[in-house]
N, C-alpha and C positions, 0 to 999 in steps of 0.2 A: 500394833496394827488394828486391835478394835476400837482402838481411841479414835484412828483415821477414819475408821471403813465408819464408824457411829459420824463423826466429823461430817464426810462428805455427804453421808444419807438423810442427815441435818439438814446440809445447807441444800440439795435436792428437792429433799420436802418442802424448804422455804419458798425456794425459785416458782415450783408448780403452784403453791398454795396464792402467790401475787399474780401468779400468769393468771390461776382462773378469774381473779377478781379484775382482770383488765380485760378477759376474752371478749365480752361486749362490747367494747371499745373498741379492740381489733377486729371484729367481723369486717367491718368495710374493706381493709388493709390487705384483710387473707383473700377476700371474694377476690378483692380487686389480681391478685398474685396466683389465683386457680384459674382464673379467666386469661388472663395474659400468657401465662404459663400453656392452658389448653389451645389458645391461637398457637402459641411459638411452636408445639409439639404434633398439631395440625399440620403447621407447614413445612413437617420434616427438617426443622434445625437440628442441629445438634445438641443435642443433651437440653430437650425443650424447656423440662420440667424443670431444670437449673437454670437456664439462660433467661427466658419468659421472666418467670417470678422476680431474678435481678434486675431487669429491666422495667418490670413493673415498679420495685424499691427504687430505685435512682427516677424514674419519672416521680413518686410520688415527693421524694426526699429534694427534688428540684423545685416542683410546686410549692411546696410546704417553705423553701427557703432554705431552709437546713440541713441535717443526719435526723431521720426518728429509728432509731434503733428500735428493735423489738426485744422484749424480756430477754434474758442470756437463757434461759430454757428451753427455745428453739432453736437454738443455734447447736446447743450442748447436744439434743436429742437429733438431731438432723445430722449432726459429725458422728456421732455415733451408729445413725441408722446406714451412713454412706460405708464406715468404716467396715460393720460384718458384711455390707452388701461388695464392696471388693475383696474381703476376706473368702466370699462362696465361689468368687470367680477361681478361685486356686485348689487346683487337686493333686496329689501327688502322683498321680497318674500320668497326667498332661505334662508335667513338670519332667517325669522321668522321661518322656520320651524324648529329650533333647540330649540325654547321657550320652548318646552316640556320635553328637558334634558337637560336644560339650568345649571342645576348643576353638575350633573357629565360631561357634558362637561369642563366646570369651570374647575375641579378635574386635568383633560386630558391634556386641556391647560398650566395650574401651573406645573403639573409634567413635562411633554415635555420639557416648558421655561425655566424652571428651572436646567433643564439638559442643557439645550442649554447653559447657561449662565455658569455655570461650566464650559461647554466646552468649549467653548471662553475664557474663564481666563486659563484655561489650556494648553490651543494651545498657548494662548501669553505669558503666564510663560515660555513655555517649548520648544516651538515652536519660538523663537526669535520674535516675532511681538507686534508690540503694540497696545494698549489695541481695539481701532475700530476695527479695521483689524481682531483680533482674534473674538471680540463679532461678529463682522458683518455677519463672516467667518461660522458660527455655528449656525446661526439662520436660522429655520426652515421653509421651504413656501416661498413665493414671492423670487425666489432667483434673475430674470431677475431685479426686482425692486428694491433689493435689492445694486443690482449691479452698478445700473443705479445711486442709491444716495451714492453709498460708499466714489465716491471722497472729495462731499461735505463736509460730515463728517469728512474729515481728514485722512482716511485708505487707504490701497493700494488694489487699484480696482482690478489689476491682481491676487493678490492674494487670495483676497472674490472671485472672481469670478472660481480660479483655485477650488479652496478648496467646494464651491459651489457644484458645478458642477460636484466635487469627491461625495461627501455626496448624491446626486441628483442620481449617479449614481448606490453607494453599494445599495440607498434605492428601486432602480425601480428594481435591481437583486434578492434583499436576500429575501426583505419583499413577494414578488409574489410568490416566490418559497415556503416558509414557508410553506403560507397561501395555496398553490396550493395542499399541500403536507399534510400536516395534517387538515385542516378547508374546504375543496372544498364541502364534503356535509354537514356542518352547514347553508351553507344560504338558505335564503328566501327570496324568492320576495315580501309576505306579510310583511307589516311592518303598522307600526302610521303612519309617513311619507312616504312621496312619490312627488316623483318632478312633477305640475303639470304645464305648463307654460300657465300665463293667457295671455287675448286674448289684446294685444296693438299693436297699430297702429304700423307701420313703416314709417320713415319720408321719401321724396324723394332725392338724393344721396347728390343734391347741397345742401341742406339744414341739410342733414346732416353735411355731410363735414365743412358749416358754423358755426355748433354750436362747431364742435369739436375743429376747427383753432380757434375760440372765449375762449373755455376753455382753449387752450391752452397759449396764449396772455395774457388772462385777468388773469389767475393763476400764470403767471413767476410775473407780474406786483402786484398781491396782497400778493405773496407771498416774494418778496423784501420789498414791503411795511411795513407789519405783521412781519417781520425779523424770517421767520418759517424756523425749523432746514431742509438742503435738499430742501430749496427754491425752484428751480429750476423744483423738482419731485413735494415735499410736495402740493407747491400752484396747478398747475394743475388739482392733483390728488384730492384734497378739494373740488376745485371748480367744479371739473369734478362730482363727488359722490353725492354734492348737487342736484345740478344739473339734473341730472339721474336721481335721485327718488323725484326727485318736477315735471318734466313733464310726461304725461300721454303719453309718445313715448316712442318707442325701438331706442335707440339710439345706433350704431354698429361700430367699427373701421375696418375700406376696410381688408383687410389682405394685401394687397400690401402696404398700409401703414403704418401699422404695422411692417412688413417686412423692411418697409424704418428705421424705429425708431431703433430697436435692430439693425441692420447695424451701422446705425451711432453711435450709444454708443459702440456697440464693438470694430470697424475699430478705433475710437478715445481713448479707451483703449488701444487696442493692441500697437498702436502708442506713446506710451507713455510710453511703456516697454524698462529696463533698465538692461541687465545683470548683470552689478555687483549686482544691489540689490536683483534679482531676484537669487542668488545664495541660500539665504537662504531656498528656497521654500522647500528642498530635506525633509529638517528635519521638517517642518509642516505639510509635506503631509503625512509621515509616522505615524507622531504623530494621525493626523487628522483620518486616517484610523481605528485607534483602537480606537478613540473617538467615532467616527461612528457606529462602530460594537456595542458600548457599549450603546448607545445613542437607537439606535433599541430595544435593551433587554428591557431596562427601558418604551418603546413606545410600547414594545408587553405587556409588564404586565400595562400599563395605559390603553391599547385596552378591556385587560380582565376584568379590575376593573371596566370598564365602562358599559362591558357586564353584570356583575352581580347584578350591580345595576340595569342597564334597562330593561334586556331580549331581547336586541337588540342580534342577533349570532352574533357569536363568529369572524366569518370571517368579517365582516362588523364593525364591533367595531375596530377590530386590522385593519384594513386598511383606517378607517376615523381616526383613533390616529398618524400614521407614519409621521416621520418626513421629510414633502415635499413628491415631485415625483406625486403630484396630478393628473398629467394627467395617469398614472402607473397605479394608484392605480383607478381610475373610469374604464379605461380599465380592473383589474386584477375582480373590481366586478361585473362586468356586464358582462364578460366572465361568472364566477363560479358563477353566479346565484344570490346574494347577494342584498344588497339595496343598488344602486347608489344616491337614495335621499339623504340618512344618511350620505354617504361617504363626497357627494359633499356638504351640509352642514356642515359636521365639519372642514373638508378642510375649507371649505372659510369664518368660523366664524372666524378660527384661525388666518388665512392671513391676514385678514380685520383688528384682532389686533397688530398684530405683525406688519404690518403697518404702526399703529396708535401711537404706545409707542417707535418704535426704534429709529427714528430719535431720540426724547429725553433722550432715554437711553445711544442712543450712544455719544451724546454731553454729557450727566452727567459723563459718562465715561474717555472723553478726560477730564473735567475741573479735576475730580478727580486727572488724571495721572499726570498732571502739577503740582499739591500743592504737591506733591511728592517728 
């Protein structure tokens, strides 16, 4: 194991020690991807600081004629900075308090997946993409981390991330509007649940910072080790989750760092965009849209089934059920009066799984497509 852990801290040091001697070179590249990125997150996009900066890469990688990928050092440190930053979103707290509908959650979950994964073989049937690319492309939650590991996998990131961020999109329009429009006086703020957040320390900035740069280090290095599917994300984010809930602190990622992470995984995506193969997109996107639409209906009546089982209303059930747009949807309940406890607990059970099984799924998917 010190052979590896010396290995990867090797080839680490290499990667950084050619990024600095090109950083000159890149200033134009990064300015141009902080500015675009600061428009895209101005005008309240979703996930500015990811989308912008890609869109910055693909405009300049179009100009240029070609792919200019950026050193693998920003890519490496950007999946990493994403990876403990969805690791902090997860407390054992928040997580326990769905024990008590811990089966028709189940129910919610299976239904949604299950749709999702239909959808992905459908998108890649029909929609030219293969088989990652389409599962990736269609699964629900985590879509920035999603994102972040799709290369890994084998898929084409531009286009999980296009297609993403379509689905991210119909879902924070249709499901609000629904739920605004027929369900606005079903909620309640009484509920079982209710987010209470206990009382833990907070560490001091340097010391935070040191555990997170640590999680980050020690998770690229264990996770090459362990040969875990999305190494890069995976280990991190393992190590980061343990981590969090063995210490008795609030451990928090800066937002300016955070900020730096989605940046560099987008600007390094974008960069790596390829017209000709990007022509296919037309016909997945349209596919994708009516998957979408379809994929909701199926996610209002898993909201309802969930309702009847629990006695949870009707507006909070259907909007802890939707597929993604979690920050939409705590906003759309805490607007119309609902339970954000509920919300934000099936949200992030579901996250937490999807998580935890797609690396795998999506590697069982690619060996599949090979014996083919």
């Amino acid at each position: 194991m010190n052979i590896d852990y010396q290995n990867t801290l090797t080839h680490l040091r290499q990667e950084f020690s050619r990024t600095l001697s090109q950083l000159v070179q890149l200033l134009p590249q990064l300015m141009l991807a902080v500015g675009v990125g600061y428009l895209f997150n101005g005008l309240h996009f979703p996930v500015g600081w990811l989308i912008g900066p890609m869109v910055a890469g693909i405009l300049y990688a179009v100009f240029r004629g070609k792919p200019q990928p950026l050193p693998p050092i920003f890519f490496i440190v950007g999946q990493a900075i994403v990876a403990i930053a969805t690791a902090t979103g997860f407390s054992l707290h928040t997580l326990g308090l769905m024990k008590t509908y811990a089966f028709p959650l189940i129910i919610c979950i299976v239904i949604t997946g299950g749709m999702s994964v239909l959808n992905g073989y459908l998108l890649g049937r029909w929609g030219n993409l293969d088989r990652a690319t389409g599962f990736l492309s269609c699964v629900p939650g985590a879509s920035y981390s999603l994102i972040a590991m799709s290369e890994a996998m084998g898929a084409d990131a531009i286009a999980v991330a296009l297609l993403q961020y379509l689905r991210i999109l119909l879902v924070a329009v249709i499901v609000p509007t629904i739920v605004g429009y027929w369900f606005a006086g079903d909620g309640t703020v009484h509920s079982v649940l209710s987010i209470s957040t206990p009382n833990i320390s907070v560490l001091p900035p340097l010391l935070n910072f040191f555990l997170l740069a640590s999680c980050g280090g020690l998770g690229i290095v264990l996770g090459e080790k362990f040969r875990l599917p999305s190494s890069l994300f995976f280990g991190p984010f393992l190590v980061s989750l343990i981590l969090f809930w063995i210490l008795p602190y609030c451990i928090q990622m800066p937002p300016l760092i955070f900020t730096i992470g989605l940046l560099f995984v987008g600007f390094s995506i974008g960069l790596k965009f390829d017209w000709n193969n990007a022509k296919t997109l037309w016909k997945a996107v349209l596919i994708e849209i009516i998957l979408v639409l379809l994929l909701i209906l199926f996610c209002l009546g898993a909201g309802y089934i969930f309702h009847e089982i629990t006695q949870v209303d009707t507006m909070t059930a259907i909007l802890g059920s939707t597929p993604g747009g979690i920050t939409a949807m705590i906003a759309t309940v805490i607007q119309l009066g609902g339970d954000s406890g509920i919300v934000l607990a099936m949200q992030m059970t579901r996250m937490l799984l999807i998580l935890l099984i797609s690396p795998w799924f999506g590697n069982l998917l690619i060996k599949n497509s090979k014996l083919i």
